[in-house]
C-alpha positions in Angstrom: 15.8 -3.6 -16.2 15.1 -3.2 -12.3 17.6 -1.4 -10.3 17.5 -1.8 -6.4 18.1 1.3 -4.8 18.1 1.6 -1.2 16.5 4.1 0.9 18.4 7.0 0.6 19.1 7.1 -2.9 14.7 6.6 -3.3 14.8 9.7 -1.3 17.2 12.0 -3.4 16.0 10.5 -6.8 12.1 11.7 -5.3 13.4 15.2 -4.3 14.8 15.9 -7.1 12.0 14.4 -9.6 9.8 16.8 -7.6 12.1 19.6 -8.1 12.2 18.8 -11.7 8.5 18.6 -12.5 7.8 21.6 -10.5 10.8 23.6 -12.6 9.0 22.1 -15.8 5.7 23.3 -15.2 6.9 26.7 -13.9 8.8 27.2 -17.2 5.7 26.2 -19.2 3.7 28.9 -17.8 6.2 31.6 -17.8 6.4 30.7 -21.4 2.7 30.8 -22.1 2.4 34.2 -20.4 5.0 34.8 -23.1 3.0 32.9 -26.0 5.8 31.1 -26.8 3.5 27.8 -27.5 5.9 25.3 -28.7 8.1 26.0 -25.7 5.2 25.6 -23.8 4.5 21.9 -25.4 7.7 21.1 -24.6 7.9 22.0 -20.7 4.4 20.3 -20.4 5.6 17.3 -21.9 9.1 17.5 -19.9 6.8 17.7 -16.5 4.8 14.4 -17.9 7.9 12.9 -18.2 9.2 13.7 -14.9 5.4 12.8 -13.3 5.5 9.2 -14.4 9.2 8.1 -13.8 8.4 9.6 -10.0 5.6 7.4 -9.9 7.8 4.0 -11.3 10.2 5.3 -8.6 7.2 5.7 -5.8 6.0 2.6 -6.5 9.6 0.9 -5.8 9.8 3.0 -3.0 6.2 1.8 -1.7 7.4 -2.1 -1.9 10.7 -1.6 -0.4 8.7 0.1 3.0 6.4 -3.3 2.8 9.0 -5.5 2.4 11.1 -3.9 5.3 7.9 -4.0 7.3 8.0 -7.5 6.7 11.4 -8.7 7.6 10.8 -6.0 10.8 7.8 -8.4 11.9 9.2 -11.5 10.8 12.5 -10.5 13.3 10.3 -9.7 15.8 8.5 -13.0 16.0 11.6 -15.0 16.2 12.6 -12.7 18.9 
């Protein structure tokens, strides 16, 4: 299912992904220094998780800027 989402929701949804993947990661190596391994697996694969749903949403986010581009020219021409 593809969800249109319009600029500023992109924005908060990749701020926050960010935030989450940077959390993730921190919490895997405070765990590690800790030796707590399978906590470790698990904020590692949390961050992975949060890495590729940012990139599904970046990519949206990417098309959305080309097709605005678009209309933006195409306005401008029948100007």
């Amino acid at each position: 299912m593809k969800l249109e989402l319009s600029y500023d929701e992109i924005s908060t949804i990749v701020a926050a992904l960010l935030t989450k993947v940077m959390t993730a990661e921190s919490n895997a190596l405070k765990c590690a220094k800790y030796g707590m391994d399978k906590d470790v697996e698990f904020w590692k694969e949390r961050a992975e998780t949060y890495k590729k749903v940012y990139k599904v949403v970046e990519a949206q986010f990417g098309q959305a800027c080309k097709e605005c581009e678009q209309a933006d020219a195409a306005l401008k021409e029948s100007e």
